[in-house]
N, C-alpha and C positions, 0 to 999 in steps of 0.2 A: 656474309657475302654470298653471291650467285654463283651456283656452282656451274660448272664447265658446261654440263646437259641442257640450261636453259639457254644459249646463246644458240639463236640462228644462225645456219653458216652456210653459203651457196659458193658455187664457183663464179669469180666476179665477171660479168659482163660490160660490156664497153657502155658507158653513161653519163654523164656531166656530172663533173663534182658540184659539191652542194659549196653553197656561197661563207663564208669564213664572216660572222660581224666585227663590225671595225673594236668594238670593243670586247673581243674574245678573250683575253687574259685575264681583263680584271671580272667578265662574266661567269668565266671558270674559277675564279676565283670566289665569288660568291655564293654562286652553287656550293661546292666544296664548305664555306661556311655556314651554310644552310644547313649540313649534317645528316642528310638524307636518303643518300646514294647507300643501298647497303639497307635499308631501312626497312620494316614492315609496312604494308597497307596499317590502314584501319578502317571501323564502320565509318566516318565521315565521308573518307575519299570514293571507300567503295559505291556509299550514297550516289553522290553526284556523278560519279561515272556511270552507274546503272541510274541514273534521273536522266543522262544524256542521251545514253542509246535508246530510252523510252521514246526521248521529246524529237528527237529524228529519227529514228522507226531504222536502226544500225545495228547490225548486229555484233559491229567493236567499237568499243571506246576505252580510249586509256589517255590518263596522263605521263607524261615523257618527258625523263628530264635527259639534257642533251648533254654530254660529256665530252672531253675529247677525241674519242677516237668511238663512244659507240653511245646509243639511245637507250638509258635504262625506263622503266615500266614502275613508276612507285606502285601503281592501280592500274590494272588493267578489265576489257569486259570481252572475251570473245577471242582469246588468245590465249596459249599455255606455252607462251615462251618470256620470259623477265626483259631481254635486250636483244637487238639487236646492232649488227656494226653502225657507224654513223654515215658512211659511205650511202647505205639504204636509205634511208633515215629521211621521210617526207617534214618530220619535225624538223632536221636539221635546214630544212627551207622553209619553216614556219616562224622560226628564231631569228631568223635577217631583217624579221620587216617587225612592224609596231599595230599589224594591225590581220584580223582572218589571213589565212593562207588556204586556199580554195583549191582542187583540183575536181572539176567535173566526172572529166575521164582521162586516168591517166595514162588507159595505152594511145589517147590522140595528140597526152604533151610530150615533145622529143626531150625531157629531162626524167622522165620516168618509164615510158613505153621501154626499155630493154630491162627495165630494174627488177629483181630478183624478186624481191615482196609483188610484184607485177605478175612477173612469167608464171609463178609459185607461189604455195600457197601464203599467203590468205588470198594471193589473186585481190591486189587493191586495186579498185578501179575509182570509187568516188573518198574523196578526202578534203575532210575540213577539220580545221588549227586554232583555237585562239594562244598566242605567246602567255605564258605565263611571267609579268613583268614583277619584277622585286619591290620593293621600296626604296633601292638604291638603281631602279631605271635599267638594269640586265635582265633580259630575257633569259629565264635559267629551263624551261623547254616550251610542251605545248600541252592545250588539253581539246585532244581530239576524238573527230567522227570518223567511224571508217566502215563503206559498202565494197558489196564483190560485186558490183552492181552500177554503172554509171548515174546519176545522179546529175540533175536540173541545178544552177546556181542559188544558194540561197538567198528568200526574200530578206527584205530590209526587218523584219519580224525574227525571223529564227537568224540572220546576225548578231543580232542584238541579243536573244537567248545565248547564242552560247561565247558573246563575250562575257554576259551577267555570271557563266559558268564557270568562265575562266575566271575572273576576279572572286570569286568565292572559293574557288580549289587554293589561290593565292593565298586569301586569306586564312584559310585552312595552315598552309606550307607557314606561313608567317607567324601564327598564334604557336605553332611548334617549335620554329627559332625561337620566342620569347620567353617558351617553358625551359630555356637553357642559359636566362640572364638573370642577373641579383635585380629582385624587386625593386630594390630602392636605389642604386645606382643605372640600372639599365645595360650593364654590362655584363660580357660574359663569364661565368663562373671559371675557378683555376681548373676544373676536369675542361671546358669546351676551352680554353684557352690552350693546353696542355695539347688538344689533341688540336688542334690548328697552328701551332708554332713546331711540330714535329711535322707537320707535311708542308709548311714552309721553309726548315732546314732540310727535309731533303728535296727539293723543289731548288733552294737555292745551289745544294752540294752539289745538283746534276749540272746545273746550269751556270754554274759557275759564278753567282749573283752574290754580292754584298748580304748580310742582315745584320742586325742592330737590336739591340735589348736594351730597355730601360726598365729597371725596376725603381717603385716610389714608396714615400707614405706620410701621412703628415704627423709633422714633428709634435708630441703632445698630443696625439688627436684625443684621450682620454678628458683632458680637461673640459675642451668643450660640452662635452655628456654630461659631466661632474656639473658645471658654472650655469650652463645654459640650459639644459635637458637632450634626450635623445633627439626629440625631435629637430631642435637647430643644428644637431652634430648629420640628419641625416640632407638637410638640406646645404649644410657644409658639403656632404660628400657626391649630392649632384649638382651644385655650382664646380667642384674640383673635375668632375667628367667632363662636364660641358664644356668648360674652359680647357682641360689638357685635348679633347676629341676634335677642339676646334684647329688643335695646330697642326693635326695628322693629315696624310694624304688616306684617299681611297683604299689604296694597297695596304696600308697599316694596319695593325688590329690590337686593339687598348682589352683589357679584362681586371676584373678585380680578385684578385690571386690572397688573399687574405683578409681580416676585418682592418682596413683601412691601408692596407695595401695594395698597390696596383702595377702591370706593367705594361709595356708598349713596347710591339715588335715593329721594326723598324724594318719596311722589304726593301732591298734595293739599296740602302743607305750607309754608309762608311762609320766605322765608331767615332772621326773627328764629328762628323756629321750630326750623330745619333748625341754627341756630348754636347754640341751648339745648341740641338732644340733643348734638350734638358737644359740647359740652363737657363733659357727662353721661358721654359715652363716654370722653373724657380721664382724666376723674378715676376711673372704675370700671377704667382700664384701671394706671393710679398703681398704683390696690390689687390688684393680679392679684398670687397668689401663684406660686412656680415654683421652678426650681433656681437662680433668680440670687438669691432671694429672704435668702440670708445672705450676701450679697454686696454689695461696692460699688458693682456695678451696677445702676442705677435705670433701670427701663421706663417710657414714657412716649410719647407718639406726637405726630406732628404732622400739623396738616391744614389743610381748605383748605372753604370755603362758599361757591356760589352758587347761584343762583336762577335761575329763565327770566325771561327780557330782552326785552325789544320789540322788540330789534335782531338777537335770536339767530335764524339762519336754518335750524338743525342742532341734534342732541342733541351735535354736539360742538364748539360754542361753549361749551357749558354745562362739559364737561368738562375741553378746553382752559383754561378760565379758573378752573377748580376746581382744579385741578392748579398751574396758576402760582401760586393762592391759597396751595396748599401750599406750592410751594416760598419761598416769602416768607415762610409762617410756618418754614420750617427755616432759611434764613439767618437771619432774628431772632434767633435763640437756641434753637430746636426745644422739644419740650413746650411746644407754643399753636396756637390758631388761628386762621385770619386769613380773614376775608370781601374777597371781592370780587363786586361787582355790576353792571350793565349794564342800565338804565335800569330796571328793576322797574318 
């Protein structure tokens, strides 16, 4: 984490707050599972950030990802601070729109001329943003130019430059999400699940919000490997993503938590709720066609339901007892599922 000494801190002056995007929860929300925040540079990013302040003649550029309350610095060029508040934060006006966010001169716009990064140094005067957009359509910050210096509007040429920049810092940001998912399922592994279902129980404990656990697995899944080969057993287990991912919202987050185990955090959702779709996913998983499918073996999966508890002190009470849920529903007979709860 960033220690205390890297955070800028001015005394606030009077300024127009920065605009809130209409889809800011589930944007924070993504971020946050990007896994980022906290993170080291590397030579990639440092690349492209020193290629930018080359390609417009700047002596800062950084990428910025925008958080709730302040702007951290994955890369920066020309700066020796990691974050600042989001209050300051020209990013956090870069992030509302879908497209450059431009400031000429910003002691002549009345949204920036009192702002602290303005009066003080770095003394910003010219600023240009491309959003850095996800694959799931959330601006999660910016990758920006920044002079002490006012600056002429950029031509239709160097737009284009440093949108081609910002989608390559993306894809950068994206290929590191992927280094944290199972090859062959596409899902997150049980360490990145682990640490995104513990800042969803306490995200929900502050907030007072429902969550929902479903652990799975398929019943038998050994046979398939055995009868068919690995390889049908692997394309068994991304038709099973595909199909349980399809019945998730947004807010959801699905991982595979063991060799043919999986589970799905349920945000926002009630355990009658979180037990509906599981059984939803039972039966849609019943009718999955495949190469067992003229066969006498029957696919079917067993699982396990619970809720956050009054007594739960960890996101892994939740899982713990989602798990044991399962295996109670596979000693019963497997193909079911079985709830357990703790004080709801």
């Amino acid at each position: 984490d960033v220690c205390s000494s890297d955070l800028l801190v001015f005394p606030m002056a009077p300024y127009p707050d920065y605009p809130i995007p209409g889809d800011e929860e589930q944007r924070l929300r993504d971020l946050e599972r990007f896994g980022l925040i906290g993170t080291a540079s590397d030579e990639h990013l440092d690349r492209l950030v020193k290629l930018a302040a080359s390609i417009f003649q700047t002596p800062i550029a950084v990428i910025s990802l925008v958080e709730a309350d302040r702007q951290w610095f994955l890369s920066q060029r020309g700066l020796t601070v990691r974050e600042t508040p989001r209050e300051m934060a020209f990013c956090a006006h870069a992030i509302a729109g879908n497209d450059l966010f431009v400031i000429p001169d910003a002691t002549a716009d009345e949204r920036f001329a009192n702002n602290p990064l303005v009066l003080n140094e770095p003394h910003v005067r010219f600023y240009a943003g491309a959003p850095l957009r996800s694959s799931h359509g959330h601006n999660l910050g910016s990758f920006c130019v920044i002079h002490s210096q006012p600056r002429p509007q950029l031509d239709d040429t160097q737009r284009q430059q440093l949108r081609l920049l910002g989608e390559l810092v993306m894809r950068e940001l994206e290929l590191r999400r992927l280094a944290h998912l199972c090859p062959t399922t596409g899902l997150p592994t049980r360490r990145a699940f682990l640490q995104i279902g513990q800042r969803e129980f306490e995200r929900c404990r502050q907030e007072g919000k429902q969550l929902s656990l479903l652990c799975f697995d398929l019943d038998n899944f050994r046979q398939i490997n055995i009868r068919w080969g690995h390889q049908a057993g692997d394309e068994l287990l991304l038709d099973l993503c595909r199909l349980s991912t399809g019945l998730l919202r947004e807010q959801d987050y699905a991982g595979q938590i063991g060799d043919g185990e999986f589970a799905v955090l349920l945000v926002g959702m009630t355990g009658s709720e979180a037990l509906e779709l599981a059984e939803r996913l039972r039966g849609a998983v019943a009718a999955m066609q495949g190469v067992h499918s003229r066969s006498d073996f029957q696919l079917h999966i067993s699982g396990g339901v619970t809720a956050l508890g009054t007594g739960d002190r960890s996101f892994l009470d939740l899982l713990q007892r989602a798990d044991h849920a399962m295996h109670l529903a596979k000693s019963n007979g497997r193909n079911q599922i079985a709830c357990l709860f703790d004080g709801v």
